[in-house]
N, C-alpha and C positions, 0 to 999 in steps of 0.2 A: 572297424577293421575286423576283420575276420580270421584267423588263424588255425594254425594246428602245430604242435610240440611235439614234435619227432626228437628220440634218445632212448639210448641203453640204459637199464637199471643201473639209479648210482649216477646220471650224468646230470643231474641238477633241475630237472620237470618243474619240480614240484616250489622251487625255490624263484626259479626264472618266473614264472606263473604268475607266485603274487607278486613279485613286484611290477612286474605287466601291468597288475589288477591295480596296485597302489601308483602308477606313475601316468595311465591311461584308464584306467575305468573299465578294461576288458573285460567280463565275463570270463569266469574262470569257468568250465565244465569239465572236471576230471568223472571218467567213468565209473571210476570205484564209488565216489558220493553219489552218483547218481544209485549206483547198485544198494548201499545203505540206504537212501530213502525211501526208494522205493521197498525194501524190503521192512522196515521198520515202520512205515504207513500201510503194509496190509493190501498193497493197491495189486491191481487181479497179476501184471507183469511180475511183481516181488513176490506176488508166490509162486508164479509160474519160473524164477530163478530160483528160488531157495529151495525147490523139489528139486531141479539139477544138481545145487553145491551141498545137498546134502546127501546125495546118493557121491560127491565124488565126482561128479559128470560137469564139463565144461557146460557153461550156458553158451545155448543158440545163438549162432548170429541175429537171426530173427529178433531175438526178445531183446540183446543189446540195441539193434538198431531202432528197436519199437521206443526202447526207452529213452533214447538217445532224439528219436524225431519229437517225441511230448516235450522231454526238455527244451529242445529248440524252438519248438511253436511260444514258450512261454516271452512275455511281453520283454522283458530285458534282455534278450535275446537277436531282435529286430534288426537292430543295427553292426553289434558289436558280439564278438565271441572267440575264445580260444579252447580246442579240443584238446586234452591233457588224457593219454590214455589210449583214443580211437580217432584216427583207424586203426589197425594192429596187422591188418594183411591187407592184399590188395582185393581181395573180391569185399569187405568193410570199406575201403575207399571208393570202388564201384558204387556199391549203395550208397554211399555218403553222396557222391557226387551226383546220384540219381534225384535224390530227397533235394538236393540244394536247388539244382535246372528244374525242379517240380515249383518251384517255390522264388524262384527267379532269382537264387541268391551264388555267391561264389566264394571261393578261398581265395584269399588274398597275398598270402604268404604261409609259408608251410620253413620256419623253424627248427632246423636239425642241429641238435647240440652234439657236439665234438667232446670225446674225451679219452683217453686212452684208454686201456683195457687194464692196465697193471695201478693206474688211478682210480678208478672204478672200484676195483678190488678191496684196495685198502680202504675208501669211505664206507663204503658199504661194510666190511669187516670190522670197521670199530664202532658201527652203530649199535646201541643198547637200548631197549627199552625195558618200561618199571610196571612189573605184571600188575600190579595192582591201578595204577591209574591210567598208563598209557604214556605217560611223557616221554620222550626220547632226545635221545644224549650221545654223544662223540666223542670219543676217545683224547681225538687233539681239540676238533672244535669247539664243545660242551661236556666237559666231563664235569660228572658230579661233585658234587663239595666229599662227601666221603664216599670211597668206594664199593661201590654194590649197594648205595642206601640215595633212594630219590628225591631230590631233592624238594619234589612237590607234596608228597602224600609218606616219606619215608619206608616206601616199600622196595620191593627187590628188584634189582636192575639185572637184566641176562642180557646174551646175548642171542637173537631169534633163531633159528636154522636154516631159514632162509638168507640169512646174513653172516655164514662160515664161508670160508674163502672157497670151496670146493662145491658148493652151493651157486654161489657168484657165479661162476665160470662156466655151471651148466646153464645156467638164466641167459647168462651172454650168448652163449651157444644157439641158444633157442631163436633169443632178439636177431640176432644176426641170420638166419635161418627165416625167418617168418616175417619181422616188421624192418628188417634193412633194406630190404625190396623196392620198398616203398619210397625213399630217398630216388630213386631212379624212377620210380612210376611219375611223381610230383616233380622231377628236374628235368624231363620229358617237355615239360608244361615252365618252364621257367620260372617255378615257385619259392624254388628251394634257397633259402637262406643259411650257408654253413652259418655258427657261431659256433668262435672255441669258447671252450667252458673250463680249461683248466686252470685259469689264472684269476679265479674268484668272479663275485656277482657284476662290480660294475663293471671291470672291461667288458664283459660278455654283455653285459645290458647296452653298452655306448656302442657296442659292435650291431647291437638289434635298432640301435634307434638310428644309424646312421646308415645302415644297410634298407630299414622301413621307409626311412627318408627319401633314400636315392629312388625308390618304386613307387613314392609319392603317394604312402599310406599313410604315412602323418600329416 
């Protein structure tokens, strides 16, 4: 099967995803790992990104899509795959769609998580991460055994700036502006699978298998 993870920051991606990965074996492909790899292997794309984000400057469509078709050509790929991240507009979905009919392949379902805006808000605003190792932790979800001290490596837990509530709301702003589009570009095409996401993983998961179901991709 073949997918794509459509959601607003804070609506559950990253969570929905592996258990995709753990309950069907999909290939997870979030864009950000791909951007770390290739940026930490030195490969000629990871540099030609890391001279953009370090001037500040958004990387090309170009170099994401460039990096995004390698990953795809890779043999685990062939059958199964979920996009976590991209497309992000609709001229990214254009080229996706170009690279797939190149290659004789298609989306299957395109997955748009549901969640409110004032929900949203609050998850994202109590997340914390521990500068030192990276772990991260929730306020209600996972809060640490002592406060402000990580529970993996005992170093200092913040809260990012990216994850202040007045933060949040310009990200939404953005999402809603740029990659909500896209829900109508994909529902055009009878792709689009709503799931609510606000009543935790598994309804949302029984809501995806029974919806996958009904389209006869399980």
């Amino acid at each position: 099967m073949r997918l794509i993870l459509l959601g607003a920051p804070g609506s559950g991606k990253g969570t929905v995803a592996t258990a995709l990965h753990q309950q069907y074996g999909v290939v997870h492909i979030s864009t950000g790992d791909i951007f770390r790899a290739n940026i930490k292997a030195n490969t000629p794309l990871g540099l030609e990104a890391k001279s953009f984000i370090e001037k500040g400057e958004l990387v090309p469509d170009s170099v994401t899509i460039s990096m995004l078709e390698d990953r795809l050509a890779d043999p685990d790929c062939a059958e199964s795959f979920m996009l976590d991240g991209f497309p992000r507009t609709i001229a990214q979905a254009e080229e996706l769609d170009r690279f797939l009919d190149k290659n004789s392949k298609k989306i299957d379902a395109v997955i748009s998580l549901c969640v409110s805006d004032a929900i949203i808000v609050k998850r994202i605003s109590e997340r914390r991460i521990c500068v030192a190792c990276g772990a991260g932790f929730s306020l209600t979800f996972r809060p640490s055994l002592v406060e402000g001290v990580c529970d993996e490596c005992g170093g200092e837990i913040i809260q990012r700036e990216d994850d202040k509530p007045e933060t949040v709301l310009n990200r939404l702003k953005t999402y809603y502006e740029k990659t909500q589009p896209l829900v109508d570009y994909y529902e055009k095409r009878g792709l689009v699978l709503p799931v609510d996401n606000e009543g935790g993983l598994g309804p949302a998961m029984e809501d995806i298998r029974a919806g996958l179901s009904e389209r006869g991709i399980l």
